[in-house]
C-alpha distance (Angstrom), angle and dihedral (degrees) to the residues before:
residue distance angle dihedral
X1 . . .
X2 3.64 . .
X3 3.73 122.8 .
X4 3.97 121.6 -169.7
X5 3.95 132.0 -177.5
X6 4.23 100.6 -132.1
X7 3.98 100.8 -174.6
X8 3.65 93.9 -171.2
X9 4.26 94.1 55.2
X10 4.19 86.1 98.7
X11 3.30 102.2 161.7
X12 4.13 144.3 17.7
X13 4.26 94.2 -87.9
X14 3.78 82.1 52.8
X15 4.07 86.9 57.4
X16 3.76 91.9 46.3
X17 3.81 102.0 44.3
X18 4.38 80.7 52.0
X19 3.72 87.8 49.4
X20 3.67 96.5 49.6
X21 4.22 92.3 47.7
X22 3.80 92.0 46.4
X23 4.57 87.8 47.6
X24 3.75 89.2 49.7
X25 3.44 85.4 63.3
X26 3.61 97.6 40.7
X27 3.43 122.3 3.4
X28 3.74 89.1 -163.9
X29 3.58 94.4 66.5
X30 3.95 126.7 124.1
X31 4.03 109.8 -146.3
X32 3.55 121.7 176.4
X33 3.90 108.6 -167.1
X34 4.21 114.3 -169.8
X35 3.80 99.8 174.4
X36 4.13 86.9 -171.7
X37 3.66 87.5 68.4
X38 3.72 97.3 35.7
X39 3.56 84.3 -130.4
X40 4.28 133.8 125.7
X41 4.09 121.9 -176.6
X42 3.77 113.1 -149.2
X43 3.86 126.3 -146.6
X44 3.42 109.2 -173.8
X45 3.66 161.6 115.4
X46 3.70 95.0 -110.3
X47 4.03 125.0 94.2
X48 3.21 116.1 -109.5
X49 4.50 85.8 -112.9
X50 3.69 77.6 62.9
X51 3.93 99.7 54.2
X52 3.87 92.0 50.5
X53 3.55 102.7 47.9
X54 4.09 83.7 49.3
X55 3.73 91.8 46.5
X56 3.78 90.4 43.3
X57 4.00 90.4 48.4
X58 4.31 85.3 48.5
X59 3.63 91.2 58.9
X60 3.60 103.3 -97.9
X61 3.46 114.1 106.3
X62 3.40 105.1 111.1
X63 3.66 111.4 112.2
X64 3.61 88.2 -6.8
X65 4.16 108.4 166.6
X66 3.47 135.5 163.0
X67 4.11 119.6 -112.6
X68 3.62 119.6 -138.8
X69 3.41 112.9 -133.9
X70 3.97 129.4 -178.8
């Protein structure tokens, strides 16, 4: 699982429009999008290299930053 800290998801059509980039490149994916927190965990085949260049592509790349999570 990947977790990430996107500063510029603000509200819940942010969270979709990430959901929908990351499921067009696998439809299997979980995502779990809290734009209160600013932050989106990732289930997914994808590497994490992946994730960012689709997140940056979607717009949200500013501030983007991986969360480590135990």
């Amino acid at each position: 699982m990947y977790r990430f800290h996107v500063p510029a998801m603000t509200c819940d059509g942010c969270a979709h429009a990430i959901t929908r980039a990351i499921q067009r490149q696998d439809p299997q994916a979980s995502i779990s999008a809290l734009p209160s927190s600013h932050r989106v965990d990732i289930q997914t085949g994808l590497d994490k290299g992946q994730l960012v260049h689709i997140l940056e592509e979607a717009g949200y790349g500013d501030g983007l930053e991986e969360i480590p999570h135990g």
